[in-house]
C-alpha positions as CSV (number, residue, x, y, z in Angstrom):
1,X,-37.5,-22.1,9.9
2,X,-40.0,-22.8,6.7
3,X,-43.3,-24.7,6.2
4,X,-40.9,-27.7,6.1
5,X,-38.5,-27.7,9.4
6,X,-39.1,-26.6,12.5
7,X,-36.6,-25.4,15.3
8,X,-36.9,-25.1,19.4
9,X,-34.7,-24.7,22.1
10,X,-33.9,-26.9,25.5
11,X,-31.8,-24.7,27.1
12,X,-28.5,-25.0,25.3
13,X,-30.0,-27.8,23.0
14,X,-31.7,-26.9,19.8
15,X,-33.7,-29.6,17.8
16,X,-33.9,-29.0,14.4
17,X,-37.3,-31.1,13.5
18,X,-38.5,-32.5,10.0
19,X,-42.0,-31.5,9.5
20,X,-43.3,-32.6,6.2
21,X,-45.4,-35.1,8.2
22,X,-47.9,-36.3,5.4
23,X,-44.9,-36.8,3.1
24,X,-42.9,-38.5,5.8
25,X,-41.0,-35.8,5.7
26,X,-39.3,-36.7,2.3
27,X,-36.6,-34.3,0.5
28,X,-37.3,-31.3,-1.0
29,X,-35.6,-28.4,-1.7
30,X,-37.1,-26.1,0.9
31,X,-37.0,-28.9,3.6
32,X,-32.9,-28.9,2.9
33,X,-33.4,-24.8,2.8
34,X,-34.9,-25.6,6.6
35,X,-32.6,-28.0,7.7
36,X,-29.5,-25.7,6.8
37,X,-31.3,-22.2,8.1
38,X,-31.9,-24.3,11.4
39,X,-28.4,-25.2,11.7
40,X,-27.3,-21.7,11.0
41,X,-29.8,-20.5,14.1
42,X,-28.5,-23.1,16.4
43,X,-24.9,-22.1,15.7
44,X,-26.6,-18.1,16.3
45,X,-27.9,-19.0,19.7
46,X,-24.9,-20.6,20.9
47,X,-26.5,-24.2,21.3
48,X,-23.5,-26.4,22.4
49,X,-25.2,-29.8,21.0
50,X,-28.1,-29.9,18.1
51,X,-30.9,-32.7,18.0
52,X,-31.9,-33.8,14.8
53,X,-35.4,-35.3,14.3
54,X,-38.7,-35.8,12.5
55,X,-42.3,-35.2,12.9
56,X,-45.1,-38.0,12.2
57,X,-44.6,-41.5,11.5
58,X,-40.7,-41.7,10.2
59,X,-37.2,-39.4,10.3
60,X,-37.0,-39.1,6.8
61,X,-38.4,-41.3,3.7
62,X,-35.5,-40.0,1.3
63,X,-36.4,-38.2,-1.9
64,X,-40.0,-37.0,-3.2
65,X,-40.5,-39.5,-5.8
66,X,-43.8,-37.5,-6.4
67,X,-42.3,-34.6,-6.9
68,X,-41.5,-34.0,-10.9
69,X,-38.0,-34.4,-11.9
70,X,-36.6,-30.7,-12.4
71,X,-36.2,-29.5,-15.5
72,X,-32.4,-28.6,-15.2
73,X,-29.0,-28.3,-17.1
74,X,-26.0,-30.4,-15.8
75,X,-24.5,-26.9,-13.8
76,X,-28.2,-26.4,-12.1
77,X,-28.7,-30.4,-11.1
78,X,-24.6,-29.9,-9.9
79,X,-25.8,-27.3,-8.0
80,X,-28.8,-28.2,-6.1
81,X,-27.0,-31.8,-5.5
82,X,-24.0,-29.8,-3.2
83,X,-26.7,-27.9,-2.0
84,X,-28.2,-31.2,-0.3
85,X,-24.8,-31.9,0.8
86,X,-24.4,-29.1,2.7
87,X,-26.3,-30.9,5.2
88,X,-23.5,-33.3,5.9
89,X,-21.3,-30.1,5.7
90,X,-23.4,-28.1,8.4
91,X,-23.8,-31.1,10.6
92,X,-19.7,-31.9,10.5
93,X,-18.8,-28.1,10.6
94,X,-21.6,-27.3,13.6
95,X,-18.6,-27.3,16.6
96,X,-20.5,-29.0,18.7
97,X,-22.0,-33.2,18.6
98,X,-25.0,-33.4,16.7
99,X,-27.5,-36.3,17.7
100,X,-30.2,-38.3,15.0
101,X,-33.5,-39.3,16.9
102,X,-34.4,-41.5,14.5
103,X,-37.9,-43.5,14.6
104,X,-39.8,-45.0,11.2
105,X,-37.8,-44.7,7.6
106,X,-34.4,-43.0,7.3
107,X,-33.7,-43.9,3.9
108,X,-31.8,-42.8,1.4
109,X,-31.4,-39.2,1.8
110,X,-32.9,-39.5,5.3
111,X,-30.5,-42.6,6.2
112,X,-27.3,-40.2,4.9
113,X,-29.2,-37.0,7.0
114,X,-28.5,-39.4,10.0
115,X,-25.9,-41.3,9.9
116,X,-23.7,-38.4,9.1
117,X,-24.7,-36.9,12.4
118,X,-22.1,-37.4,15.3
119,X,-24.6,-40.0,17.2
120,X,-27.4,-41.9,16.5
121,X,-30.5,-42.9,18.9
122,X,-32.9,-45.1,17.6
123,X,-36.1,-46.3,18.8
124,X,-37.0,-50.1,18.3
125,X,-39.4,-49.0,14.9
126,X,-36.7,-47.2,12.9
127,X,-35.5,-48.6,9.7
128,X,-32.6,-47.7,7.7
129,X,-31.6,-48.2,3.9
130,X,-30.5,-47.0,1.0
131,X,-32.1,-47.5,-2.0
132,X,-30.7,-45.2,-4.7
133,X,-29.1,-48.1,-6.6
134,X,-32.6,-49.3,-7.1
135,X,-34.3,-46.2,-8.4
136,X,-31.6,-45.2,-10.5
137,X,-29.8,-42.5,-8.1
138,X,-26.7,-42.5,-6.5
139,X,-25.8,-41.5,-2.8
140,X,-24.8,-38.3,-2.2
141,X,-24.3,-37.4,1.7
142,X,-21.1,-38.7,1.5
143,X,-21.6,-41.7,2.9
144,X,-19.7,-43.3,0.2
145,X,-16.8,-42.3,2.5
146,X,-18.8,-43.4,6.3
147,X,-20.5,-46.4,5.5
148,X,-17.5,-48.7,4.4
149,X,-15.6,-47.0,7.5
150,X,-17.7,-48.1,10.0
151,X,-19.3,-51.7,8.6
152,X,-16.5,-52.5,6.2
153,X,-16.2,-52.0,2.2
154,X,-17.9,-55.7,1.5
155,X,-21.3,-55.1,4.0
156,X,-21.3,-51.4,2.5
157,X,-21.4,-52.5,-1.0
158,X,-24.1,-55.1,0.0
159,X,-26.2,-52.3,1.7
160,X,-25.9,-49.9,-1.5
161,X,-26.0,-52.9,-4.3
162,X,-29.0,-54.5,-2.9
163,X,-31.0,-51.9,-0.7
164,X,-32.4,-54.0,1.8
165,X,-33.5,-52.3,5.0
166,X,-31.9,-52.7,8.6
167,X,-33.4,-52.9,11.6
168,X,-32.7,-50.3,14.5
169,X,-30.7,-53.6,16.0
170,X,-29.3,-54.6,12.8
171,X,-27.8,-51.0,12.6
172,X,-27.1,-51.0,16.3
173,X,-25.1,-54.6,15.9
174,X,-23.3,-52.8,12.5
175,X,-22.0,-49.8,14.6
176,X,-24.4,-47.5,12.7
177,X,-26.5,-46.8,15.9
178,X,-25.3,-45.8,19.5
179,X,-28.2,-47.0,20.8
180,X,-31.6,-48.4,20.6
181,X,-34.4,-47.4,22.4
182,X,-38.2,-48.5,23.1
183,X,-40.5,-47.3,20.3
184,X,-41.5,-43.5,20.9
185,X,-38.7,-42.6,23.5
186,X,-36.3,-41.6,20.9
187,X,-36.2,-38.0,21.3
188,X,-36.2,-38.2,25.4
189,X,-33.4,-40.6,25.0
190,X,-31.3,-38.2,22.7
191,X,-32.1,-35.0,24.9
192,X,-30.7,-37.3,27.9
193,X,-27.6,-37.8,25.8
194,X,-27.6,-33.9,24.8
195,X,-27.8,-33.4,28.1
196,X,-24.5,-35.6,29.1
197,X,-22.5,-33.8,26.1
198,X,-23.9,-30.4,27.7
199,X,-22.3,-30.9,30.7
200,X,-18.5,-31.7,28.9
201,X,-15.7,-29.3,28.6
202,X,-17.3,-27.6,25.7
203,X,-13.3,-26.8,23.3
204,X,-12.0,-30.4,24.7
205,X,-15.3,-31.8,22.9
206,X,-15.2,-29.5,19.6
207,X,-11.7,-30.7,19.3
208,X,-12.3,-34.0,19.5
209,X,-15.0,-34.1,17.0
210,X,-13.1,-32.5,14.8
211,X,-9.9,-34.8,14.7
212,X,-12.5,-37.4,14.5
213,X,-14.6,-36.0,11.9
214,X,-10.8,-35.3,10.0
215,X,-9.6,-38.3,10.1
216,X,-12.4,-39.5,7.2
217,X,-11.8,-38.0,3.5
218,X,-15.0,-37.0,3.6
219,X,-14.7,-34.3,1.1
220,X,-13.2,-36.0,-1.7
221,X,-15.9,-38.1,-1.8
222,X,-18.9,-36.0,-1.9
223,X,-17.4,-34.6,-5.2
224,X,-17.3,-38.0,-6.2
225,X,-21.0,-38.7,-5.3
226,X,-22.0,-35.3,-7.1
227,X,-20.1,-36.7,-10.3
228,X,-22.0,-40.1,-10.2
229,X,-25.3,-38.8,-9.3
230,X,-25.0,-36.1,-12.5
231,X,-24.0,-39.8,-14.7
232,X,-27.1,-41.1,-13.3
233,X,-29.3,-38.5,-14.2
234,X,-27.6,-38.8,-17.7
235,X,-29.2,-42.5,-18.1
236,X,-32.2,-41.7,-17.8
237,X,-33.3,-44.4,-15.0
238,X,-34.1,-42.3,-12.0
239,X,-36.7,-40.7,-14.2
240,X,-38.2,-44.3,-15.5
241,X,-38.0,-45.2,-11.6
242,X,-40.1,-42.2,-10.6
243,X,-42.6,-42.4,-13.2
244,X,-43.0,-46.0,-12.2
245,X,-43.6,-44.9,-8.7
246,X,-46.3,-42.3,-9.1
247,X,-48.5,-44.6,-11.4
248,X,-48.4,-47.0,-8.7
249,X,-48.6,-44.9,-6.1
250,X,-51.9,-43.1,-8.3
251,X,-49.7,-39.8,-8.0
């Protein structure tokens, strides 16, 4: 796809893969460009279920805190903030189930990546969070709308408030996992699962992720999060955050 994401084909799976290894794989704008030009190949060859993974040691660390903060007017940060959404828009859109392989960090950007994908394996080392609160940011996959549907509004706003991490059986036990799996064997466990989806009556299984998918105001609240993410960027915190970072971090 780019220097950032690659793509393959299992027969009529296609695995979309993270690959800013040495970065552990964290957000940028030309890994989103990947993601989303993946998506748009899988839908091109007629893949009937997509895997979503990472190379290296993690799924996805969130956002470059290395990178510089763009230099940007509101309408240009507006713009580049739906852009990252349009991952949770291709992944929801895509007709058929798309599956996280998740193993290391998913967090922040990386935990929304995943858990707005229709399944989620995890192998025994992943860890999930979502630290935006922390670093000044705000979430913007829209799981402002998922995460208090599936663990309840008062364990969401704990997650988002205080940013602890979960454990793959932590997230398994919240109903953010489908299932957990040895260290290593995440991607074999998700093409098994791929595999099982495959082999369902392909419009029955489109439908039903749809009505599913429709039955969360999902929409709404992504141009919520883009509202609260531009008010953020207006008080100047994520900035302080990132600077703090890289002169720890001797970047």
């Amino acid at each position: 796809m780019n220097e950032c994401v690659s793509y393959s084909t299992d027969g009529p799976v296609a695995l979309v893969h993270l690959d800013r290894p040495d970065r552990l794989n964290a957000v940028v704008p030309a890994l989103v460009e990947g993601i989303l030009a993946g998506f748009e190949q899988a839908g091109a060859d007629g893949a009937r279920t997509v895997i979503l993974a990472g190379r290296g040691r993690a799924f996805c660390a969130g956002h470059d805190l290395k990178e510089p903060a763009p230099a940007e007017d509101e309408a240009t940060a507006r713009q580049r903030l739906q852009r990252i959404q349009d991952v949770t828009r291709a992944i929801r859109s895509f007709p058929g189930p798309v599956i996280a392989a998740v193993h290391g960090y998913a967090l922040g950007a990386g935990a929304e990546f995943a858990l707005g994908c229709d399944l989620v394996v995890a192998g025994h080392d992943a860890r999930f969070g979502f630290p935006e609160v922390g670093v000044g940011l705000s979430v913007t996959g829209g799981i402002s709308a998922l995460l208090p549907t599936v663990v309840g509004s008062m364990r969401a706003k704990e997650l988002l408030f205080l940013g602890g991490h979960l454990s793959a059986e932590d997230a398994h036990r919240l109903g953010l996992v489908n299932q957990v799996v040895p260290a290593g064997s995440h991607e074999d466990a998700a093409l098994e699962v791929a595999q099982q989806l495959v082999a369902q009556p392909p419009a029955a299984l489109a439908l039903a992720k749809s009505l599913l998918d429709h039955s969360i105001d999902e929409s709404a609240a992504l141009e919520r999060e883009v509202d609260a993410a531009i008010a953020t960027m207006a008080t100047g915190e994520a900035q302080a955050s990132a600077a703090a970072f890289r002169d720890r971090s001797g970047g």
